[in-house]
C-alpha positions in Angstrom: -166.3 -69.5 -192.6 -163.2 -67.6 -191.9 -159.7 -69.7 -191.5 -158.6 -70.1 -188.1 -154.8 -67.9 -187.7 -153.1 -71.1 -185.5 -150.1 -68.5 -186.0 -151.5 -65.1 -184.4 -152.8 -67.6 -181.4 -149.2 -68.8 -181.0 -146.9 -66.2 -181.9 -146.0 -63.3 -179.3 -143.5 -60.9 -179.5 -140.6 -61.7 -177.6 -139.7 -59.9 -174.7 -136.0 -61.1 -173.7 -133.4 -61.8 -176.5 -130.3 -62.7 -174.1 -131.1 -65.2 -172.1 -128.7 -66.2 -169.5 -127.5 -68.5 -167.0 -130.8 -70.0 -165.3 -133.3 -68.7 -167.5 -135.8 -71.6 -168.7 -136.4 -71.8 -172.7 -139.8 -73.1 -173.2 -140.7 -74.8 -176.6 -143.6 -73.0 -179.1 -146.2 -76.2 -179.2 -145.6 -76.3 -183.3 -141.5 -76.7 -183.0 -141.3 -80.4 -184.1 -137.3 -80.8 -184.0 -136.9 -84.3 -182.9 -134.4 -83.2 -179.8 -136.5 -80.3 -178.9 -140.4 -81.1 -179.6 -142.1 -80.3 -176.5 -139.3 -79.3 -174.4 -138.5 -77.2 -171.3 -134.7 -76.2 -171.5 -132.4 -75.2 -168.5 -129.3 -72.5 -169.8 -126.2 -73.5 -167.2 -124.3 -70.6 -169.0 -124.1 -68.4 -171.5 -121.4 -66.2 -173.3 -121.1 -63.2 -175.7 -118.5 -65.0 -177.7 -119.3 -68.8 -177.8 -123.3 -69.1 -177.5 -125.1 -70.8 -174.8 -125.1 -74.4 -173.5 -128.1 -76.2 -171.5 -129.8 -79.0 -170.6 -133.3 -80.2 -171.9 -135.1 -81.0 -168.6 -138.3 -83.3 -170.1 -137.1 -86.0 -172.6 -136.8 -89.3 -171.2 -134.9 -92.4 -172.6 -134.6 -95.8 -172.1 -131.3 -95.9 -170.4 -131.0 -96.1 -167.0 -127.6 -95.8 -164.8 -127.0 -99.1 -165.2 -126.4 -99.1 -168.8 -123.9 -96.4 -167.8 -122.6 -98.6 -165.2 -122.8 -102.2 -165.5 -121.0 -103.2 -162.9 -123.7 -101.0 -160.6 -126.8 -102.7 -160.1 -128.4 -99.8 -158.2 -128.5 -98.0 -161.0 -131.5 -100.3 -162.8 -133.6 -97.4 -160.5 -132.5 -94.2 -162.1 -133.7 -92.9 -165.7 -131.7 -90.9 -167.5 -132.7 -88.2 -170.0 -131.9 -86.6 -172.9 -130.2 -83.3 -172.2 -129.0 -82.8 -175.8 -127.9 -83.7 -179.3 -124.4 -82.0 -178.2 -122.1 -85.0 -176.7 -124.4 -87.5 -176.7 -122.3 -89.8 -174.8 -121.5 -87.2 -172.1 -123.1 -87.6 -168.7 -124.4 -84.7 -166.6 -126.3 -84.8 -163.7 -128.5 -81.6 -162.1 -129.5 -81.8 -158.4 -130.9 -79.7 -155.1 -127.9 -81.1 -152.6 -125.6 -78.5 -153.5 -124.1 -78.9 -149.9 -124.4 -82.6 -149.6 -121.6 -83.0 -153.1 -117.6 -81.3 -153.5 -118.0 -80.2 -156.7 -121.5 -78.5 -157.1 -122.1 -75.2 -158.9 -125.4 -73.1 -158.3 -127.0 -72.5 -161.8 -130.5 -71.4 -160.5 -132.2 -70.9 -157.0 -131.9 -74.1 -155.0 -130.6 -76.2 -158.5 -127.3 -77.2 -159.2 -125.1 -78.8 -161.6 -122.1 -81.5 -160.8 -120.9 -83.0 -157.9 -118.3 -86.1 -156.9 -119.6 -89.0 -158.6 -118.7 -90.9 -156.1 -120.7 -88.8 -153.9 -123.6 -89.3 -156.0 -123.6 -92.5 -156.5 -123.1 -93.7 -152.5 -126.2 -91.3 -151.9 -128.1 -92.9 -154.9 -127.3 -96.8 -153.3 -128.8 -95.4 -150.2 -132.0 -93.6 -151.5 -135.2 -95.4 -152.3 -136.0 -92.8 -154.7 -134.1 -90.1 -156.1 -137.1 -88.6 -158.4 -136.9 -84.3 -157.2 -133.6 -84.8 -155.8 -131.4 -85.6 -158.7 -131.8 -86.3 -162.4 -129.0 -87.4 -165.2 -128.6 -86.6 -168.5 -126.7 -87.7 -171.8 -126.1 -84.7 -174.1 -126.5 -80.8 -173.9 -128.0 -78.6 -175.7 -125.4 -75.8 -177.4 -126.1 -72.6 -179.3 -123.3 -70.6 -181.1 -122.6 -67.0 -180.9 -126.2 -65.6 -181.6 -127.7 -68.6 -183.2 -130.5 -68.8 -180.2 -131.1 -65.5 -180.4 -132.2 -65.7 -183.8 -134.6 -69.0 -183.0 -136.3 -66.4 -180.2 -136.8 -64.1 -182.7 -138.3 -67.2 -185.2 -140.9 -67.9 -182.3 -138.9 -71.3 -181.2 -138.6 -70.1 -177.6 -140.4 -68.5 -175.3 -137.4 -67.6 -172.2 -138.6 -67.0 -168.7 -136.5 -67.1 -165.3 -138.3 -69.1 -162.9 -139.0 -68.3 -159.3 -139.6 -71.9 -158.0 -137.6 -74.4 -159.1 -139.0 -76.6 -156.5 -140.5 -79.3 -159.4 -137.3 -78.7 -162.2 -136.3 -82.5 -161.5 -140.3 -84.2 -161.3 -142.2 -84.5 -164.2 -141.6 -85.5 -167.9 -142.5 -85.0 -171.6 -145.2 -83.3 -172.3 -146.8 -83.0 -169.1 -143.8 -81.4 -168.0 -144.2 -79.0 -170.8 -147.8 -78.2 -169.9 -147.1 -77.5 -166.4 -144.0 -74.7 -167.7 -146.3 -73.4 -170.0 -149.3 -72.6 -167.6 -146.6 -70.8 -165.0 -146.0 -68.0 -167.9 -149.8 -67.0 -167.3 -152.8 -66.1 -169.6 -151.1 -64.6 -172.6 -149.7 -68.5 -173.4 -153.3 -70.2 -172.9 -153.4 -70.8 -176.5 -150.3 -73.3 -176.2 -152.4 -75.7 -174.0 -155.1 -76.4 -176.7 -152.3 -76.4 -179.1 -152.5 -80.6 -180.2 -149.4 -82.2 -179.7 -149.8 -83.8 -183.7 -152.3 -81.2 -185.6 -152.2 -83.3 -188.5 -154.1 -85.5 -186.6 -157.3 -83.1 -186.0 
């Protein structure tokens, strides 16, 4: 029986080697770095001299605001995620109420990142739920002059600039990563049957 090629099922060639300012780096199913496993990456900007820097959109953790803030007990109703191993004790926030902060900057259609905390966190107190509208994050995500390049051409990434980023800021883990990969169309099928452990099967 001939030996299945997992690799020639996964592998494309890639097709854009900059990637810029609201592109969306999607994870190959086998990349098992513990920051990145699985993961659907936003660029906020990039630069010919000093790399890129993004956020990791997916990867939940157990803090919420209030750990942040522990004086704020609103807070106890908003996750945060993992945007990085860069700065992990940096907060950033991305949201779709560009017009509603001071402060915002447009980093994709409809998406933007910063604002007035205090801003944010009067409109957080008076929202029920803030799941679409706005999500935090600890960390970035940072790649030195080339370096991400060189994981696109390794297979790590496949980059894509969305159309709709309607559902950026719903959705987590690897559902969230299904749902990316299934937007790039029929050529990534073979990602979905891809297990998330293969040691396991």
């Amino acid at each position: 029986m001939k030996k299945l090629d997992i690799e020639s099922l996964i592998y494309k060639q890639p097709t854009n080697l900059a990637p810029g300012k609201g592109d969306l780096l999607i994870a190959e199913p086998l990349l098992n770095e513990p920051y990145f496993k699985r993961s659907v990456v936003l660029l906020l900007e990039e630069d010919a001299e000093q790399g890129h820097v993004g956020l990791t959109l997916n990867v939940p953790t157990p803090v919420t605001l209030s750990d942040i803030f522990p004086d704020w007990k609103e807070g106890k109703k908003v996750k945060v995620y993992c945007g990085g191993p860069v700065e992990a004790d940096r907060l950033f926030m991305l949201h779709t109420l560009g017009d509603r902060f001071e402060g915002a900057m447009e980093v994709a259609e409809g998406l933007y990142v910063g604002a007035n905390l205090d801003q944010v966190l009067e409109f957080v107190k008076e929202e029920d739920d803030v799941e679409g509208k706005i999500r935090f994050f600890l960390g970035y995500s940072g790649w030195g002059k080339d370096q991400l390049t060189t994981e696109i051409l390794n297979h790590s990434w496949v980059v894509t600039r969305p159309g709709d980023m309607s559902e950026a800021l719903t959705g987590k883990g690897d559902i969230y990563w299904r749902r990316e990969v299934e937007k790039l169309g029929k050529d990534y099928r073979s990602w979905l049957v891809v297990p998330e452990e293969p040691m396991q099967n």
